[in-house]
N, C-alpha and C positions, 0 to 999 in steps of 0.2 A: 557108814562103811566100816566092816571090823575087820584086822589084821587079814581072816579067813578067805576075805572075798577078794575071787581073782580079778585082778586089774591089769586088762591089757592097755596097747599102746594108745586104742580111741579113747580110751577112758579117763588119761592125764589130762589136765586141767586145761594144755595147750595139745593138741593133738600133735602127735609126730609120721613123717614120711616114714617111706619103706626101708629109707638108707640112714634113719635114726633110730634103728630098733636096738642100738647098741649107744647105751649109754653112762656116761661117768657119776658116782653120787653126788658130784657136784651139781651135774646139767638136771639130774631129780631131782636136785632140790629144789631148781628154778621153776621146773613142770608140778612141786605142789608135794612131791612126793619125799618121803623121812627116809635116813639109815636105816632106821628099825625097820618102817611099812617095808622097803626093798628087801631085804633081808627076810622078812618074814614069805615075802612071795619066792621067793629061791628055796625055799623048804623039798625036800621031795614029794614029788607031785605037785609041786608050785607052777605057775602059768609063767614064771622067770629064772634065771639062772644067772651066775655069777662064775664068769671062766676065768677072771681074772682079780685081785684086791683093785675094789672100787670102781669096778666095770661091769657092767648089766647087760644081757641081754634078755629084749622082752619080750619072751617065746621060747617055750619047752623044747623043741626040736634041736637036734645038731645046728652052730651054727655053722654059715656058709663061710666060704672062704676069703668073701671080702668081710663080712663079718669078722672073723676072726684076724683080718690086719686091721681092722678099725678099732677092733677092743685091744690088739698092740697099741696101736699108737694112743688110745685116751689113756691105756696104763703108764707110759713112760711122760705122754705130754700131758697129762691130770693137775698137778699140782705145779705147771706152771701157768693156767689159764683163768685167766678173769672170768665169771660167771657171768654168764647174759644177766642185761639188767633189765627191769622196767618190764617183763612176762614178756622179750622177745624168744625167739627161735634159738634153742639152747646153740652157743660156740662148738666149733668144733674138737676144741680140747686139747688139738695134736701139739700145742707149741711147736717148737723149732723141730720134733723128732719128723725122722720119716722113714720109708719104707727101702732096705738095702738088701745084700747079697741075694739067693735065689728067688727068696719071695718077691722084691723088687725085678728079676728078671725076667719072673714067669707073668709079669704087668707089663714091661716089654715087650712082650712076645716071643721067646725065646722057650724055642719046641723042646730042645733038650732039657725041661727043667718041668716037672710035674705040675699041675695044678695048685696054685692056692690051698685050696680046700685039704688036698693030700700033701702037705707039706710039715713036718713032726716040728718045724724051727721057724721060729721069723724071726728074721735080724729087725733092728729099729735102731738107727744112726742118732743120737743123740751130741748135743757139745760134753767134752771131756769133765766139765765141771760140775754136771748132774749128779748125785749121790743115786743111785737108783742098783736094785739087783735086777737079775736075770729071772725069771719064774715062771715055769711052765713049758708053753710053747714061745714064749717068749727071751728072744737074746741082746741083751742091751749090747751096745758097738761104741766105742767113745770113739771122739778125734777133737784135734783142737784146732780142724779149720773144715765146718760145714760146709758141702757143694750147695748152690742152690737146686733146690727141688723140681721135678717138672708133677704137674697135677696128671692124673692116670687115673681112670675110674674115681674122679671126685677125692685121689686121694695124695698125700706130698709121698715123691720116689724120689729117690738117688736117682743122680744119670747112670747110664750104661758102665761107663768106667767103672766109677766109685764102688756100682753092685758087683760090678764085675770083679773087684779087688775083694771086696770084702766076702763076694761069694769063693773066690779060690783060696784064700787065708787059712782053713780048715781043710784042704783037699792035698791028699799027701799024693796021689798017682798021677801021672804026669799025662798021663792018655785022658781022663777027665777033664786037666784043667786047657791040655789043647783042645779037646771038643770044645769049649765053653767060648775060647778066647776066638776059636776058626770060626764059629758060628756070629760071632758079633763082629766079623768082620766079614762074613761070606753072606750074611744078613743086610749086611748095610746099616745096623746097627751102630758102629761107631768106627772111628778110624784109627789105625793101631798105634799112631805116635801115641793118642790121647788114653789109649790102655795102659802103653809102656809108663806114661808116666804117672800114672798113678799106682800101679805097681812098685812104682821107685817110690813114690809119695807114702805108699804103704810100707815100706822097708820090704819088701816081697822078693825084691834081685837079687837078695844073697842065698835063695833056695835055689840048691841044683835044676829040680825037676820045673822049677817056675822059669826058669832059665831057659829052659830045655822046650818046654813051651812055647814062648816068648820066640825062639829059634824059628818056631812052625808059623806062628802068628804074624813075624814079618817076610816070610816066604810068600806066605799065604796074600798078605796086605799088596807086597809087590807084585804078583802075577795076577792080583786082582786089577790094578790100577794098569796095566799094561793093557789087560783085554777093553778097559772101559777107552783107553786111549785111542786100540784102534778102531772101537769102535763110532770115536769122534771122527776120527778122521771121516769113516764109509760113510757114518749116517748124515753127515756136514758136505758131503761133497767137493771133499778138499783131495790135491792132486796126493798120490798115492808117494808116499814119502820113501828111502830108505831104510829100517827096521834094523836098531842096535846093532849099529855101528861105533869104529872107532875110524878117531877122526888124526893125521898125524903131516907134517910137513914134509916134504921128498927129501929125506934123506934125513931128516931132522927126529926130533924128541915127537915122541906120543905127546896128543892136545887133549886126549880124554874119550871117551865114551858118550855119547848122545842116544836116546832113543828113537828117535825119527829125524832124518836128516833129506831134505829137499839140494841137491846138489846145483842145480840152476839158478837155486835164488838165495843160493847159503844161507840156509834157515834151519836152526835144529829145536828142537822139541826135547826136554830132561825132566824128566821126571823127578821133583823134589819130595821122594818118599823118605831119601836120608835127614831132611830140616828139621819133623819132628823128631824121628827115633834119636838125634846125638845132642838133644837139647832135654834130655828126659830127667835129669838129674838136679834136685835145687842144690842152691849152694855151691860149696866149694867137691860136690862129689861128682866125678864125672868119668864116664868110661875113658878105662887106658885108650892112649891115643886118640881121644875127640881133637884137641884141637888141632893136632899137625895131622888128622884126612881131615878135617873141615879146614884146614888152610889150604889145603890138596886143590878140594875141591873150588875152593873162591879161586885160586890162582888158574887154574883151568879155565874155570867160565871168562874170567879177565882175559887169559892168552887170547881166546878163541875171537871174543869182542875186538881185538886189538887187530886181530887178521880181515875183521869184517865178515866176522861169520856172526849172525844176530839169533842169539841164543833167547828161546823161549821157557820159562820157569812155569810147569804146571803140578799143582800139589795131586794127592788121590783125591783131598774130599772136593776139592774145584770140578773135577772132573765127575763126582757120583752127585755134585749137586748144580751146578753150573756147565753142562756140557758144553753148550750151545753159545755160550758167552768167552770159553775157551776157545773153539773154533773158530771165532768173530778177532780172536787176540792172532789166532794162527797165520786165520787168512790175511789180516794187513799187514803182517808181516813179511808175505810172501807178496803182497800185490806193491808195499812199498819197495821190494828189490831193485824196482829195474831204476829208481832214483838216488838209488845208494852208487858209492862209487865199488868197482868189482872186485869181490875178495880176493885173499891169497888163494893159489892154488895146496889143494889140501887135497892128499891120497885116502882114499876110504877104504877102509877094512872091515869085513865082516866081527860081531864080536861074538 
């Protein structure tokens, strides 16, 4: 065989699948194949091509869009990966990199973000200590604390957050990066404590319009969690509660706000959509006045327990993944009443 003759992927010395026609010079080297012979077949009018330093793909055509995140990731995870040994099935190559910002989210499913294939940038999250440049379509991302990856079409992704931060990092219009953040939570994609905080993890909170966003994003999260609420309540067959109220003593101090309140078995239902969003912050950095409304609020739920009102704590994502295990916590709540002794009388207010 001379340099001339075209050698496709049946023709390596280990045949490869249809999701290894993109390969590192390393993994060629273990299927038999030289720098040079690769090189030489990437010539134009060669039966292979080189989109990236030391990444092959083996076929003339455009490649595809998962193609071209696999030849991301063997570019950045290349030279940290042990070569198969012994004529096994070449490694995957990726090391620790994976797949972030929009390219990661159009792997998620996320309709507002183009195709793969038509996408000019792929982000690739790497650890901070990589020497590695940017090159092409490819955008290196450092950090010095990796999320763990979920596998997506055979391949390592950032979670929803992480892409989700790193896809609005570069996004200066605030009407974009609300679409992005509304859909990953009107998706069911993720839940907004766990955006907020990676946003903060990103240093992202000190942009106005990220800010501004983030405003939409928890409006959004909360009237999302309200409608899944009641719809625990209909689809459970639980008695039909109260609906955000406020709860206070005759003549006395406000006790707080409750989202559903059962007045016969003094039982209320609160939605703990404030637990993620005021814990967003590591360290010593923390929104003005977190702790004196989260003291607010502990002392409220305490009051209310103390009068024998039996306060129920349900988060958003309990509810968009455990409905029916929340209803199960509702209803004993309400069937142990009548063995409680009977609360203080408490006037109800609409809120």
């Amino acid at each position: 065989m001379t340099q001339n003759t075209p050698l496709s992927p049946c023709h390596l010395r280990h045949p490869v699948g249809e999701r290894q026609r993109v390969l590192s010079v390393e993994q060629l080297k273990t299927l038999g194949v030289s720098p040079a012979h690769a090189a030489a077949l990437c010539r134009a009018g060669g039966p292979w091509q080189q989109p990236l330093p030391g990444v092959y793909v083996l076929h003339p055509g455009p490649p595809t869009g998962e193609e071209r995140l696999r030849s991301a990731l063997l570019y950045v995870g290349r030279r940290r990966t042990v070569p198969a040994q012994g004529g096994a099935a070449p490694a995957t190559g990726y090391g620790e990199a994976m797949v972030t910002g929009r390219a990661a989210l159009a792997l998620h499913g996320f309709s507002l973000v183009p195709p793969t294939s038509s996408l000019d940038r792929i982000d690739v999250l790497v650890p901070r200590t990589r020497r590695l440049r940017s090159v092409r379509y490819v955008h290196v991302v450092r950090t010095t604390e990796l999320p763990r990856p979920e596998q997506l079409a055979g391949l390592p992704v950032a979670p929803v957050a992480r892409a989700l931060a790193d896809a609005v990092t570069g996004l200066g219009d605030t009407a974009a990066v609300r679409l992005l953040l509304t859909e990953a939570v009107r998706g069911g994609h993720c839940e907004p404590g766990a955006v907020v905080r990676e946003l903060s993890r990103s240093k992202l909170l000190d942009r106005p319009h990220i800010v501004d966003a983030v405003d939409s994003l928890l409006a959004e999260g909360r009237a999302l969690a309200e409608r899944r609420l009641y719809d625990m309540v209909r689809t459970y067959d639980l008695p039909e509660p109260l609906w955000n109220v406020d709860l206070r003593l005759p003549g006395g101090p406000h006790l707080g706000g409750v989202d559903a309140y059962w007045p016969d078995q003094a039982v209320a239902v609160e939605l703990d959509s404030r637990a993620p969003l005021h814990s967003t912050l590591d360290g010593d950095r923390r929104p003005e006045g977190h702790d004196t409304e989260w003291s607010d609020c502990a002392a409220e739920r305490e009051h209310l327990e103390r009068l024998g009102v039996t306060v129920v704590h349900v988060t958003p994502r309990k509810l968009r993944v455990a409905a029916e295990q929340q209803a199960t916590v509702v209803r004993t709540a309400l069937m142990a009443a009548v063995d409680r002794e009977p609360a203080a009388y408490v006037v109800i207010l609409p809120r």
